[in-house]
N, CA, C and O atoms as a Tripos MOL2 file, in Angstrom:
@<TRIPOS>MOLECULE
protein
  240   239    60     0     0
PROTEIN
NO_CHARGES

@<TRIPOS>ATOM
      1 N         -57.6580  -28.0960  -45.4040 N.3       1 UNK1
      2 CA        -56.5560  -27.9380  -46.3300 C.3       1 UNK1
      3 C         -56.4100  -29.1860  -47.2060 C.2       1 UNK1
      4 O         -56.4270  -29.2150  -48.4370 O.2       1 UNK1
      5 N         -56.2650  -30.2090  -46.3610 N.am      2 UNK2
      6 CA        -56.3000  -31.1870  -47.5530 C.3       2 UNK2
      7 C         -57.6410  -31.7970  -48.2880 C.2       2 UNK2
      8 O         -57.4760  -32.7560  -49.0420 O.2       2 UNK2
      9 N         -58.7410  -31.3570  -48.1230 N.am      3 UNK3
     10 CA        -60.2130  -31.2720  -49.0140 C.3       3 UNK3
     11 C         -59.2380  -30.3910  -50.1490 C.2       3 UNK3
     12 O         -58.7640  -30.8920  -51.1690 O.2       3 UNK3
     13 N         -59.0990  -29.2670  -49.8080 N.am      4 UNK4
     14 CA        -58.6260  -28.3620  -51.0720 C.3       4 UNK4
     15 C         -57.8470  -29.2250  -51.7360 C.2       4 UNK4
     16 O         -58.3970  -29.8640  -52.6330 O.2       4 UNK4
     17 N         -56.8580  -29.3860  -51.5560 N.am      5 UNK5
     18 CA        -55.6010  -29.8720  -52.3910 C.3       5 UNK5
     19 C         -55.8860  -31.1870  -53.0380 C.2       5 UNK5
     20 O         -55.3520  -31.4910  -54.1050 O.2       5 UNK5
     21 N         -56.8200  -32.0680  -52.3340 N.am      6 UNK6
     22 CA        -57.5960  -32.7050  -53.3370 C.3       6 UNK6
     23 C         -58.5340  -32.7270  -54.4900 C.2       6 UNK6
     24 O         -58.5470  -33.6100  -55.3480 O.2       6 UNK6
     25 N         -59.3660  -31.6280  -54.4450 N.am      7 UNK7
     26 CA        -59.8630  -31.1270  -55.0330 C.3       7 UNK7
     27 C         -59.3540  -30.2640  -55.9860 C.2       7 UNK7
     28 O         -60.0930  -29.9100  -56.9050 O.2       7 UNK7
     29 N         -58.4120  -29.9370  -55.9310 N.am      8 UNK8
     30 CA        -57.2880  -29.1910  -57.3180 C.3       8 UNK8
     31 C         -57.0250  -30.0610  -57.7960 C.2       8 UNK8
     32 O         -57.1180  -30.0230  -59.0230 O.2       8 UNK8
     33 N         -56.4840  -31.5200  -57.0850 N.am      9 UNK9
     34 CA        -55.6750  -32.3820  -57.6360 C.3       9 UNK9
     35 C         -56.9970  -33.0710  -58.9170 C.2       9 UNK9
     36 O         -56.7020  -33.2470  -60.0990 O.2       9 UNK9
     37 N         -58.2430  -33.3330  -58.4040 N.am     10 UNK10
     38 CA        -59.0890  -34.0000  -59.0950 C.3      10 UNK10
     39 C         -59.4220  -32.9360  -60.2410 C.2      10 UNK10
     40 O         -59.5430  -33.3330  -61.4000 O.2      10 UNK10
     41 N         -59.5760  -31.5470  -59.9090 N.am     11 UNK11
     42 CA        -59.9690  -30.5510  -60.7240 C.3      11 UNK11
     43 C         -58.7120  -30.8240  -62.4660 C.2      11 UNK11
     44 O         -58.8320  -30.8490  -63.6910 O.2      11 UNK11
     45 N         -57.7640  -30.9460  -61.5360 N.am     12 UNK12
     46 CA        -56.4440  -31.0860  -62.6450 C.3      12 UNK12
     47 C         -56.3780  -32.2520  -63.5700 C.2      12 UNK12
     48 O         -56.0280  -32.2190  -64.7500 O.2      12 UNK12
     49 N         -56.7880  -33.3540  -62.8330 N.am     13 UNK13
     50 CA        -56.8390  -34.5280  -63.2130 C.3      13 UNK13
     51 C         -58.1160  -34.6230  -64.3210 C.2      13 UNK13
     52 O         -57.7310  -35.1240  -65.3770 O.2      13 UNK13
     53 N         -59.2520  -34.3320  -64.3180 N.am     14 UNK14
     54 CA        -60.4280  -33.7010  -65.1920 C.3      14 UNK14
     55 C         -60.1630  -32.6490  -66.4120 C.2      14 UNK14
     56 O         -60.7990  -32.7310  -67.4630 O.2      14 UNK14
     57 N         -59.3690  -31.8560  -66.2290 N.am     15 UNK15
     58 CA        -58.8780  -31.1400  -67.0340 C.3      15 UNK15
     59 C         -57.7520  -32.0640  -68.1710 C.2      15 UNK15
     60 O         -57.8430  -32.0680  -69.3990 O.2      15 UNK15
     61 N         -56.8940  -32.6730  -67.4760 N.am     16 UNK16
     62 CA        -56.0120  -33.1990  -68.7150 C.3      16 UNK16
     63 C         -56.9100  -34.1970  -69.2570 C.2      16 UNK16
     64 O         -57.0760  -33.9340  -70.4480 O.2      16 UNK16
     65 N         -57.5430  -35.1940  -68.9250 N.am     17 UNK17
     66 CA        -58.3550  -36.5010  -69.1040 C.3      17 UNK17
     67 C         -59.4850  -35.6880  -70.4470 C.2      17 UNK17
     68 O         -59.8050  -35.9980  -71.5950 O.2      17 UNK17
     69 N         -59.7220  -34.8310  -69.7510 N.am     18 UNK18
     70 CA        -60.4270  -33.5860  -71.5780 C.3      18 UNK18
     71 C         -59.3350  -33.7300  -72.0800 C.2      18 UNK18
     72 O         -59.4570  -34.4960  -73.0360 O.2      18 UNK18
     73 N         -58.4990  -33.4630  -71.9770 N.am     19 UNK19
     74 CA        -57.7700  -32.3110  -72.9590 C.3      19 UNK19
     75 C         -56.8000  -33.8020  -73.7300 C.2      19 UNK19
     76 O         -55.8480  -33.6700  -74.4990 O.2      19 UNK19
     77 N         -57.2800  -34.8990  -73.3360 N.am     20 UNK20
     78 CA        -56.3560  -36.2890  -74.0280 C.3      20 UNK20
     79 C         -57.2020  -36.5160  -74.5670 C.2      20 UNK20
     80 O         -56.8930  -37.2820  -75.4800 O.2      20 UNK20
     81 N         -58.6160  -36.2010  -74.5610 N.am     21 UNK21
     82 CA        -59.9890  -36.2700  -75.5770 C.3      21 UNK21
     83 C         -60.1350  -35.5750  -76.6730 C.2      21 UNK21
     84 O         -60.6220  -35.8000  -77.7810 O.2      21 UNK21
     85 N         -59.5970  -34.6430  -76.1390 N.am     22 UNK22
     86 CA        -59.7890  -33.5490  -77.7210 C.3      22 UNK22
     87 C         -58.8730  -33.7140  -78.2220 C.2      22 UNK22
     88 O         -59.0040  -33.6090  -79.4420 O.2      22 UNK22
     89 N         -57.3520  -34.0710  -77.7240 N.am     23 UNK23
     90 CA        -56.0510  -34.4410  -78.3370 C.3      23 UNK23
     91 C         -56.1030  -35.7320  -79.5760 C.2      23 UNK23
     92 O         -55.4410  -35.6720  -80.6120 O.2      23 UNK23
     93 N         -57.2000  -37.0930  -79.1510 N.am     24 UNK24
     94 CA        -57.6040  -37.6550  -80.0680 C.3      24 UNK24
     95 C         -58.2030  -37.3710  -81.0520 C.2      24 UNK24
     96 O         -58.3050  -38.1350  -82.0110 O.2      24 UNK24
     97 N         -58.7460  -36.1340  -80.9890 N.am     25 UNK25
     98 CA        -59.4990  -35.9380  -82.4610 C.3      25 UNK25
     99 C         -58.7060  -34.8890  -83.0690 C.2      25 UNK25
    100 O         -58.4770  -34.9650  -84.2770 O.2      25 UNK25
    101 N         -58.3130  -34.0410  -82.4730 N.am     26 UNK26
    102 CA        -57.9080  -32.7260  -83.3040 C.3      26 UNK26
    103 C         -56.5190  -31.6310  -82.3700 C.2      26 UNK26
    104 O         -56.5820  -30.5100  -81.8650 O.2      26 UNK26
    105 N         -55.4180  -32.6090  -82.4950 N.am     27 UNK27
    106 CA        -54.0340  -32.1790  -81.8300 C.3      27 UNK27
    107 C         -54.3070  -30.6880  -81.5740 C.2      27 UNK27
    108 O         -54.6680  -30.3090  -80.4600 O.2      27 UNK27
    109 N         -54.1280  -29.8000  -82.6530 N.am     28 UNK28
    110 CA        -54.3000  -28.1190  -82.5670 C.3      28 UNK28
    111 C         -55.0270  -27.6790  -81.4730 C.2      28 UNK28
    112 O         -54.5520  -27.0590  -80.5220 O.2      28 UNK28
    113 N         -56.5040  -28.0940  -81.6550 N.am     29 UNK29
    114 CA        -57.4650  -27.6060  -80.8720 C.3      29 UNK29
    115 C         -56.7530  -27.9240  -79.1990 C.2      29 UNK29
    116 O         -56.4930  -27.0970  -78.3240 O.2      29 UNK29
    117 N         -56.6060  -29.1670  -79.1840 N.am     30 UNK30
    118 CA        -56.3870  -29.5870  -77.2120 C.3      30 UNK30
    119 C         -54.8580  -28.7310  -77.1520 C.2      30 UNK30
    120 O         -54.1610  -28.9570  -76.1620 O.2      30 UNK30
    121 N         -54.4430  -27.9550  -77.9830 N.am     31 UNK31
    122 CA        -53.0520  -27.1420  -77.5430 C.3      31 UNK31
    123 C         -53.3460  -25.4010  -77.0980 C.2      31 UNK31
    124 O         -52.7920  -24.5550  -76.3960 O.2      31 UNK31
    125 N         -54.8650  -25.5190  -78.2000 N.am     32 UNK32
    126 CA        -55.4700  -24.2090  -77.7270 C.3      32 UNK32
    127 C         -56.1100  -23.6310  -76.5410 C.2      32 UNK32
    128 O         -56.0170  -22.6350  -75.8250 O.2      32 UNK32
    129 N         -56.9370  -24.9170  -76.6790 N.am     33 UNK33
    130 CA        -57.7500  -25.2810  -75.0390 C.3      33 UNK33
    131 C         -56.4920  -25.5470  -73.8860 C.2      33 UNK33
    132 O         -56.5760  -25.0950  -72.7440 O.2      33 UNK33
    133 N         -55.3350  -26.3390  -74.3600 N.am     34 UNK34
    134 CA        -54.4570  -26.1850  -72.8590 C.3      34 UNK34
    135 C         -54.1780  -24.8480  -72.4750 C.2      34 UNK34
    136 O         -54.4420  -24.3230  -71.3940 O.2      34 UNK34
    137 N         -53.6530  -24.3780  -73.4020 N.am     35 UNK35
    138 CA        -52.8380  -22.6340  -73.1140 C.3      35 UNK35
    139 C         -54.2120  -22.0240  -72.4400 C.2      35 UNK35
    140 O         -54.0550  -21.7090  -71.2600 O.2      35 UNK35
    141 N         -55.6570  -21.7770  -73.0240 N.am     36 UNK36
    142 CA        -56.5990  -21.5890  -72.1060 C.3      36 UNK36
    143 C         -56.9480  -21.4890  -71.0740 C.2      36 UNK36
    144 O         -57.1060  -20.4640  -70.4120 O.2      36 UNK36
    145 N         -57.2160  -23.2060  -70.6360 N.am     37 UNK37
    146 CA        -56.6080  -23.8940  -69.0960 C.3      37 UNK37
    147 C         -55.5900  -23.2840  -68.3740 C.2      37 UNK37
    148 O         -55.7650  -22.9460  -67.2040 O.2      37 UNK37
    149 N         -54.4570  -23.0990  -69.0120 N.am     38 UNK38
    150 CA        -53.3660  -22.5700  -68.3210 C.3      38 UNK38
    151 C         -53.4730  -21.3260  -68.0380 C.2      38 UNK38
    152 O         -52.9520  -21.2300  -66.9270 O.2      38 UNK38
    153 N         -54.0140  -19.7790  -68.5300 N.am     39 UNK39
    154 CA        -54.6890  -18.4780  -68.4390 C.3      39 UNK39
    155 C         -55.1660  -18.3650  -67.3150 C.2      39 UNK39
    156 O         -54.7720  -17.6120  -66.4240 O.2      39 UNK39
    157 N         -56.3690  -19.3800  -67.2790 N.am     40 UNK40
    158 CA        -57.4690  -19.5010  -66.4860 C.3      40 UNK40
    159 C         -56.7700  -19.4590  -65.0990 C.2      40 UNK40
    160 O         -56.7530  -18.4740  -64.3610 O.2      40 UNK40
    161 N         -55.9680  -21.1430  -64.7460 N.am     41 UNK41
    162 CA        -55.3890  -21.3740  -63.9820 C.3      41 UNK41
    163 C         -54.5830  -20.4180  -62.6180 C.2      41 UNK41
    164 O         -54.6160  -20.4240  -61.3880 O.2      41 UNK41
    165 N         -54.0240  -19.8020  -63.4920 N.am     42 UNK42
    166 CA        -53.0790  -18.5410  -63.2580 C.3      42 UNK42
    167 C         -54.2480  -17.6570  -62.5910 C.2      42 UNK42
    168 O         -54.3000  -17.5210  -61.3680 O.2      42 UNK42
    169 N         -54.9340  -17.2220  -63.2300 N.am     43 UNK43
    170 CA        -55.7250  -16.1820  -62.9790 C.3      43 UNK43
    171 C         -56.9360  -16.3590  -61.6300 C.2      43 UNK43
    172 O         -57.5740  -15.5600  -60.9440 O.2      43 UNK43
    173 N         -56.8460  -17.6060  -61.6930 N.am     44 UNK44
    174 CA        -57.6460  -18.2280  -60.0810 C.3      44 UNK44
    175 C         -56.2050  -17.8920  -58.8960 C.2      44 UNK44
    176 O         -56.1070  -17.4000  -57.7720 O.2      44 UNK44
    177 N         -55.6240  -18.2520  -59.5200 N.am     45 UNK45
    178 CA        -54.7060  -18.4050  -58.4980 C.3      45 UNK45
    179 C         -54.0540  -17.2660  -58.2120 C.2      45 UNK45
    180 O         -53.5180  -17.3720  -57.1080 O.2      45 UNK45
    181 N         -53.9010  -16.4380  -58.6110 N.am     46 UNK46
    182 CA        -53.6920  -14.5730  -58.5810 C.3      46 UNK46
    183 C         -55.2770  -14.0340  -58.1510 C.2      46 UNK46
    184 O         -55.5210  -12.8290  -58.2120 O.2      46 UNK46
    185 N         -55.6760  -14.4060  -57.9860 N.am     47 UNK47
    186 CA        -57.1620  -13.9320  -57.8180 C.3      47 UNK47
    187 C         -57.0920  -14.2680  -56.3880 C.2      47 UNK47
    188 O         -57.1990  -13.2570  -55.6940 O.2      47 UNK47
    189 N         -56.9360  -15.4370  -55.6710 N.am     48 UNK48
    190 CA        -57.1020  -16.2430  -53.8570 C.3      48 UNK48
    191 C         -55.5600  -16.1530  -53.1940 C.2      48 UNK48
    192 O         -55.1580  -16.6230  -52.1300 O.2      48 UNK48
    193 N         -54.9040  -15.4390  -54.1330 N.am     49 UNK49
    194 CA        -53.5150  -15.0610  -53.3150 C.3      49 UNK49
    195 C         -53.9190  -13.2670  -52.6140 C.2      49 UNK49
    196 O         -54.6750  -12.3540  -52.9470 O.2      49 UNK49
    197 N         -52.9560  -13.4950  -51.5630 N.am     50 UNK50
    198 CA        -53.1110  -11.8350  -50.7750 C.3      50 UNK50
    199 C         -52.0860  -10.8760  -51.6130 C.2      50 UNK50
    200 O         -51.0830  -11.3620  -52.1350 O.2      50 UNK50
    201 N         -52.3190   -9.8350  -51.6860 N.am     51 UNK51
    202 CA        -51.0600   -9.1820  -52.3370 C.3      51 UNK51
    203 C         -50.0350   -8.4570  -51.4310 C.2      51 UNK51
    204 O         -50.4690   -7.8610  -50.4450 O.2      51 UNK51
    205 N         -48.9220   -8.4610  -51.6470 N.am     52 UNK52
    206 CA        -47.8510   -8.1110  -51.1940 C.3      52 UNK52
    207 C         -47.4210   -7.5830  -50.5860 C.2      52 UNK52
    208 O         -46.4050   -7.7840  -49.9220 O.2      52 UNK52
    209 N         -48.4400   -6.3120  -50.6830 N.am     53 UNK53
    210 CA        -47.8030   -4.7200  -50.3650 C.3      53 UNK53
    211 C         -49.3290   -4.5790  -49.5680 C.2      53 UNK53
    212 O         -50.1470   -4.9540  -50.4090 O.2      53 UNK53
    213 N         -50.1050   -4.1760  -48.2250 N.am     54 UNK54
    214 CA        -51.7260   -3.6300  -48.4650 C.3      54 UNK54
    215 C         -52.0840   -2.1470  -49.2230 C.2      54 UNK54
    216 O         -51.3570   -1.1690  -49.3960 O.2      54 UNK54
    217 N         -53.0910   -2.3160  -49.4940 N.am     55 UNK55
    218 CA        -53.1080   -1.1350  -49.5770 C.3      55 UNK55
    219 C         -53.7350   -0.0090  -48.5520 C.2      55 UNK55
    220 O         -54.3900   -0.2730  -47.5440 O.2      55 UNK55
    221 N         -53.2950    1.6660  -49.1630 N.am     56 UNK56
    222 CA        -53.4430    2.4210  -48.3270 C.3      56 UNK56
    223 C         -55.1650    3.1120  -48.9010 C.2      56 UNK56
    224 O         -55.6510    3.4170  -49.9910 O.2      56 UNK56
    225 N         -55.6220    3.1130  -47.5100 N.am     57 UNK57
    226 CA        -57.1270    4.0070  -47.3540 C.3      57 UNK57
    227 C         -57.5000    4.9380  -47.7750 C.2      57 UNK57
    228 O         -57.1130    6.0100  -47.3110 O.2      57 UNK57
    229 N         -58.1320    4.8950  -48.5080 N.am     58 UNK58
    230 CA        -58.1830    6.6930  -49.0020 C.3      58 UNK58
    231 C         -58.5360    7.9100  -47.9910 C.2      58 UNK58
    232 O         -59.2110    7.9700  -46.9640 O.2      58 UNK58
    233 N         -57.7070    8.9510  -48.8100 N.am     59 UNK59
    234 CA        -58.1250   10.0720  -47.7280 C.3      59 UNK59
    235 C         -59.4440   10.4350  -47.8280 C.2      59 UNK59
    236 O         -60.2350   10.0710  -48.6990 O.2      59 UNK59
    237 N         -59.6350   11.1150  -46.9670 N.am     60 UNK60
    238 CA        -61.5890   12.0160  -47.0220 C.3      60 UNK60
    239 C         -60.8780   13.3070  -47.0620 C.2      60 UNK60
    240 O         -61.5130   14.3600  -47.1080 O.2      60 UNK60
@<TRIPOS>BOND
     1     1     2 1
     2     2     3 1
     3     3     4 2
     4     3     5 am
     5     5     6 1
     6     6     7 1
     7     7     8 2
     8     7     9 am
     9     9    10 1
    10    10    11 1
    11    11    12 2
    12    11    13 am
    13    13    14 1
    14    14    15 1
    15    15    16 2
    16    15    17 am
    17    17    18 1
    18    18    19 1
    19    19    20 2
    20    19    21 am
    21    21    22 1
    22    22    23 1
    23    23    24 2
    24    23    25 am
    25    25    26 1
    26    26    27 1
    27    27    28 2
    28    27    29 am
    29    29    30 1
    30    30    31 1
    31    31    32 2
    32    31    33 am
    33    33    34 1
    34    34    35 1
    35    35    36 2
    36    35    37 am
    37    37    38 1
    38    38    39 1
    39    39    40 2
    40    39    41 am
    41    41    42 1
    42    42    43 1
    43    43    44 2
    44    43    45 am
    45    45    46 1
    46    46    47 1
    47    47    48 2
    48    47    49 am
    49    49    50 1
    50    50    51 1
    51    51    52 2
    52    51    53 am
    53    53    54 1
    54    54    55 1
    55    55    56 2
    56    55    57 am
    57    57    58 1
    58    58    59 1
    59    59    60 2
    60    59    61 am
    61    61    62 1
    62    62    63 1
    63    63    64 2
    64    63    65 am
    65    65    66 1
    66    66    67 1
    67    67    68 2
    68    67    69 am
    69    69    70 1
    70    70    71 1
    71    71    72 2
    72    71    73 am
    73    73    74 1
    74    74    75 1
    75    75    76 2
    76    75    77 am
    77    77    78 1
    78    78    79 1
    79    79    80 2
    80    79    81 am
    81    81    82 1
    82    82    83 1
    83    83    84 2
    84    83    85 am
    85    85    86 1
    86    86    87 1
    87    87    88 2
    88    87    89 am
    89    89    90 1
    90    90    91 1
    91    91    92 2
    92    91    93 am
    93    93    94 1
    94    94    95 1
    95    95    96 2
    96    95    97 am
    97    97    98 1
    98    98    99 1
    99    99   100 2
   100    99   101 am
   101   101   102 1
   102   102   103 1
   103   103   104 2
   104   103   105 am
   105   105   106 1
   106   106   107 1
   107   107   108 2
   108   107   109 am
   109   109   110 1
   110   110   111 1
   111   111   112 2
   112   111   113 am
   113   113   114 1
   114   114   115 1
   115   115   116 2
   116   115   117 am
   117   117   118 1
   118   118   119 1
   119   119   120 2
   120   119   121 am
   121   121   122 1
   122   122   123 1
   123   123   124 2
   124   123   125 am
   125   125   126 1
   126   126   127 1
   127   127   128 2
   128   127   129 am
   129   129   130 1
   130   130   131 1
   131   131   132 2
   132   131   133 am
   133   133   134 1
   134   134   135 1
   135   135   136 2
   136   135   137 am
   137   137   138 1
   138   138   139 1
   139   139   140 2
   140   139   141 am
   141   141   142 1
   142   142   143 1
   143   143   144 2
   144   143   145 am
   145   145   146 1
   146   146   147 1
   147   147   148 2
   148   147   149 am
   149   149   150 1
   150   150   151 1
   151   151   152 2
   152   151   153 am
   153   153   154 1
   154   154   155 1
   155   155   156 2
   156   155   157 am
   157   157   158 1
   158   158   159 1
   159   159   160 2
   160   159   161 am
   161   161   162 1
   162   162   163 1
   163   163   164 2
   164   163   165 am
   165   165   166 1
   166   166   167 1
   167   167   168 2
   168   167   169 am
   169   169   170 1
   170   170   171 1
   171   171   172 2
   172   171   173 am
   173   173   174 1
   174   174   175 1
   175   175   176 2
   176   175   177 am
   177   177   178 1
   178   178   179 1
   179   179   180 2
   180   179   181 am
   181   181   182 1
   182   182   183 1
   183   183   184 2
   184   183   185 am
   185   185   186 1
   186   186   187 1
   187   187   188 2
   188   187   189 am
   189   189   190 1
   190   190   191 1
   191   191   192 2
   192   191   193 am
   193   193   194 1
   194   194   195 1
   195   195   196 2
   196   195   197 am
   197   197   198 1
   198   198   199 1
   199   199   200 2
   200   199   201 am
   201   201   202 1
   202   202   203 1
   203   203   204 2
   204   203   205 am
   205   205   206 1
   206   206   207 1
   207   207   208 2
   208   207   209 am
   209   209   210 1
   210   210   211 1
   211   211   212 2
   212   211   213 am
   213   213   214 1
   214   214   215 1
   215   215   216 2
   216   215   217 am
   217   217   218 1
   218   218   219 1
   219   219   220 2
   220   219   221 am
   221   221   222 1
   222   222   223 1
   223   223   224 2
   224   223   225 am
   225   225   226 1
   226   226   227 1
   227   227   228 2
   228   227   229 am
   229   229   230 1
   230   230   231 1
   231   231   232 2
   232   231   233 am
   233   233   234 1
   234   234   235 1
   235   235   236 2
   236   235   237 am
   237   237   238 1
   238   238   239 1
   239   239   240 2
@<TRIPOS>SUBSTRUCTURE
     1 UNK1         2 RESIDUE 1 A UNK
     2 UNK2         6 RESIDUE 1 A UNK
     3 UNK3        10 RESIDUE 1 A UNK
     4 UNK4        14 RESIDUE 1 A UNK
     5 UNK5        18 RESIDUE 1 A UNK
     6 UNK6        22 RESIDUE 1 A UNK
     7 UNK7        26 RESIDUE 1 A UNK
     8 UNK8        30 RESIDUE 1 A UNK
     9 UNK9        34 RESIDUE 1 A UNK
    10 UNK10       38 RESIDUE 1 A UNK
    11 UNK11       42 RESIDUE 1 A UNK
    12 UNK12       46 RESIDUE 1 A UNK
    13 UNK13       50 RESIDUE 1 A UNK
    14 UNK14       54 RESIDUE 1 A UNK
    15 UNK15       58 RESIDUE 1 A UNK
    16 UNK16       62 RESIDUE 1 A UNK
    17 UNK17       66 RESIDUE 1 A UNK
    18 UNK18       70 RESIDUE 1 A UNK
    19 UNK19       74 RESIDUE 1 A UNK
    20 UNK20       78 RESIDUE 1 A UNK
    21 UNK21       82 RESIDUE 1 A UNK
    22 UNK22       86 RESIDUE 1 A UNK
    23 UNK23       90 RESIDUE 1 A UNK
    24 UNK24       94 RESIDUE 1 A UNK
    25 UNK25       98 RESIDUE 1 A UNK
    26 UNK26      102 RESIDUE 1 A UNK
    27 UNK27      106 RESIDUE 1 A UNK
    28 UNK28      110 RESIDUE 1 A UNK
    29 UNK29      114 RESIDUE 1 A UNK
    30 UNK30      118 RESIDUE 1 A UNK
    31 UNK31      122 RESIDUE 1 A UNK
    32 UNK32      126 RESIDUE 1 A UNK
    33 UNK33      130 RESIDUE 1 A UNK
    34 UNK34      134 RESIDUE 1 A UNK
    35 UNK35      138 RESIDUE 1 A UNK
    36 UNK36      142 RESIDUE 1 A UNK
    37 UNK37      146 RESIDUE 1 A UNK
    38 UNK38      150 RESIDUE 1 A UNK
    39 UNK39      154 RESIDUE 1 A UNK
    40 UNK40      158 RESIDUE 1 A UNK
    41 UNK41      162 RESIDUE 1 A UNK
    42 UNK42      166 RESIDUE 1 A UNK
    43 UNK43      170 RESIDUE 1 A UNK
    44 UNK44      174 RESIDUE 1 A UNK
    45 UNK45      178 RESIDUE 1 A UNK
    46 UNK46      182 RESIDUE 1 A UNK
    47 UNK47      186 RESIDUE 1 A UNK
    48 UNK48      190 RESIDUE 1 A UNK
    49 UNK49      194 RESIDUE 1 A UNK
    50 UNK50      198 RESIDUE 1 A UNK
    51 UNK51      202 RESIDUE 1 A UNK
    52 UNK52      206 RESIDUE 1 A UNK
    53 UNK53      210 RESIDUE 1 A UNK
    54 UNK54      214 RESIDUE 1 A UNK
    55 UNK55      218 RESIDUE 1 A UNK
    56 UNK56      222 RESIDUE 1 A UNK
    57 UNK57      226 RESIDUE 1 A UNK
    58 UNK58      230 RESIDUE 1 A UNK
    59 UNK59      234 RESIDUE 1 A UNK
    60 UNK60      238 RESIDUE 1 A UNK
């Protein structure tokens, strides 16, 4: 568990450290690429979560 949570933390940390790179050259672009990042983000993380409800088996 804590390998993981380090590894997000560094994953995260890599991500802004870009995104203060592209912010030096061209503000717009590193706002496009964040919201991106942020999509992405979400979508890993809805992806390795269990869902709520299980579901039911189909009939034969």
């Amino acid at each position: 568990m804590v390998r993981t949570t380090l590894l997000h933390l560094l994953e995260c940390l890599f991500v802004l450290a870009a995104l203060a790179g592209v912010a030096l050259v061209h503000v717009p672009a590193a706002l496009i690429l964040g919201g991106l990042a942020g999509v992405v983000a979400v979508e890993r993380a809805l992806a390795t979560s269990s869902p709520l409800t299980p579901r039911k088996e189909a009939r034969r």
